[in-house]
C-alpha positions in Angstrom: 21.9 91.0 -37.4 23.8 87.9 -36.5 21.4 87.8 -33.0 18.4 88.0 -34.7 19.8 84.9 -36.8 20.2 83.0 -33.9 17.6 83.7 -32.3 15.2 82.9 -35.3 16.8 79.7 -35.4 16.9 78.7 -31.8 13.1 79.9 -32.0 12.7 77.3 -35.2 14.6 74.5 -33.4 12.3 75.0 -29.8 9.3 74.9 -32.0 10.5 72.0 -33.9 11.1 70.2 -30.5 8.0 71.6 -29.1 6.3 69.7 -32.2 8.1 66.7 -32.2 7.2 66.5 -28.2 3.5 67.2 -29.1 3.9 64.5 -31.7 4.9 61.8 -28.8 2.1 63.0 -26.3 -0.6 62.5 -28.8 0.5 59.0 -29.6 1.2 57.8 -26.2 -2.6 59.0 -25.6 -3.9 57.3 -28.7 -2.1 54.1 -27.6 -3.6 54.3 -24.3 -7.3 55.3 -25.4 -6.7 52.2 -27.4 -5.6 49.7 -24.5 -8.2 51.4 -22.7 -10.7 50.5 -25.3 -9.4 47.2 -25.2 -9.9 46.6 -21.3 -13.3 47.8 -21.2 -14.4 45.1 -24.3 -12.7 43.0 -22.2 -14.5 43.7 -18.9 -17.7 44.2 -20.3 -17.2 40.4 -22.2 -15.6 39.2 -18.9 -19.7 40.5 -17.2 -21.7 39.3 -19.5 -19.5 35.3 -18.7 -19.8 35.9 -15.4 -23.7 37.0 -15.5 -24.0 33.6 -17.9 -22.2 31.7 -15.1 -24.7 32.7 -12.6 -28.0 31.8 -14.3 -26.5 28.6 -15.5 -25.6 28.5 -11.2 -29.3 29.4 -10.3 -30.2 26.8 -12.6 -28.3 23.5 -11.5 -29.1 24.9 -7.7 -33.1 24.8 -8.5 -32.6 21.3 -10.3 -30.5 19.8 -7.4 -33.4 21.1 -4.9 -35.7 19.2 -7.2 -33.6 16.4 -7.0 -32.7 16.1 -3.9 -36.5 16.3 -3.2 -37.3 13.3 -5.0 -34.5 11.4 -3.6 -36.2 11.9 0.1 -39.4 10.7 -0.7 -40.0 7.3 0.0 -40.0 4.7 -3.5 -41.6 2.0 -1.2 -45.1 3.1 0.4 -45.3 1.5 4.3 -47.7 -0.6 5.3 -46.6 -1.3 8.8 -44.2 1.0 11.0 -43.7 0.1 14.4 -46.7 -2.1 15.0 -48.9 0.4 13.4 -51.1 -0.2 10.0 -50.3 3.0 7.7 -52.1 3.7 4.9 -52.1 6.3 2.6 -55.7 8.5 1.7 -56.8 9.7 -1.7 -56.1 13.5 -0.6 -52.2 12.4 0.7 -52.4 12.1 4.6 -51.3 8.6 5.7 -53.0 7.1 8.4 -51.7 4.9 10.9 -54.0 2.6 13.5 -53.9 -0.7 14.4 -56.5 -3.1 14.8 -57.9 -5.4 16.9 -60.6 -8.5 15.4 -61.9 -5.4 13.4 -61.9 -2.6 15.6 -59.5 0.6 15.5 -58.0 1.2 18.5 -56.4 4.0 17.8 -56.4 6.7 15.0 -53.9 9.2 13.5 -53.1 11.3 10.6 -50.0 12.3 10.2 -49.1 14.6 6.6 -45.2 12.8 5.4 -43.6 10.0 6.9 -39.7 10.6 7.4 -37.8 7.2 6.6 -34.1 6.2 7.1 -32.7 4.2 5.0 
């Protein structure tokens, strides 16, 4: 009778362990669905700046283009490069010639003059 004593109570204790072990596990795992929760607000918040960071990139690139476009035009229109007359036509080709007592020798069209400043 004794035996079967024991061995109820060494049952009761193993289970009581068993329990108490089964206890930890499911904590540990809540505790690490919740960090896991926690690094994939993170991450997706973390995408969403970097995504932001990008447009706001695309943005300032297209603006510098467009700035940097204006900067090479020219602010003063030629008249006179090189010995030749330029001038520029209504539809935006700038013609250069030179004359002589009221004749053309020479004429060109050319689409953008390239100056150096």
């Amino acid at each position: 009778m004794e035996k079967k004593g024991l061995d109820k109570r060494k049952l009761i204790t193993g289970l009581d362990n068993a329990e108490k072990r089964l206890d930890k596990v499911r904590q540990e795992k809540a505790g690490i669905a919740e960090q896991l929760n926690k690094t994939m607000q993170e991450n997706s918040h973390l995408e969403s700046k970097i995504k932001n960071l990008k447009e706001e990139l695309d943005k300032v690139r297209q603006d510098n283009c467009v700035v940097d476009s204006e900067r090479t035009k020219s602010e003063i229109k030629p008249k006179n490069v090189m010995g030749w007359n330029v001038q520029q036509s209504k539809d935006g080709y700038y013609r250069c010639y030179r004359k002589k007592t009221n004749e053309y020798i020479l004429s060109t069209s050319v689409r953008s003059l390239i100056w150096k400043k």
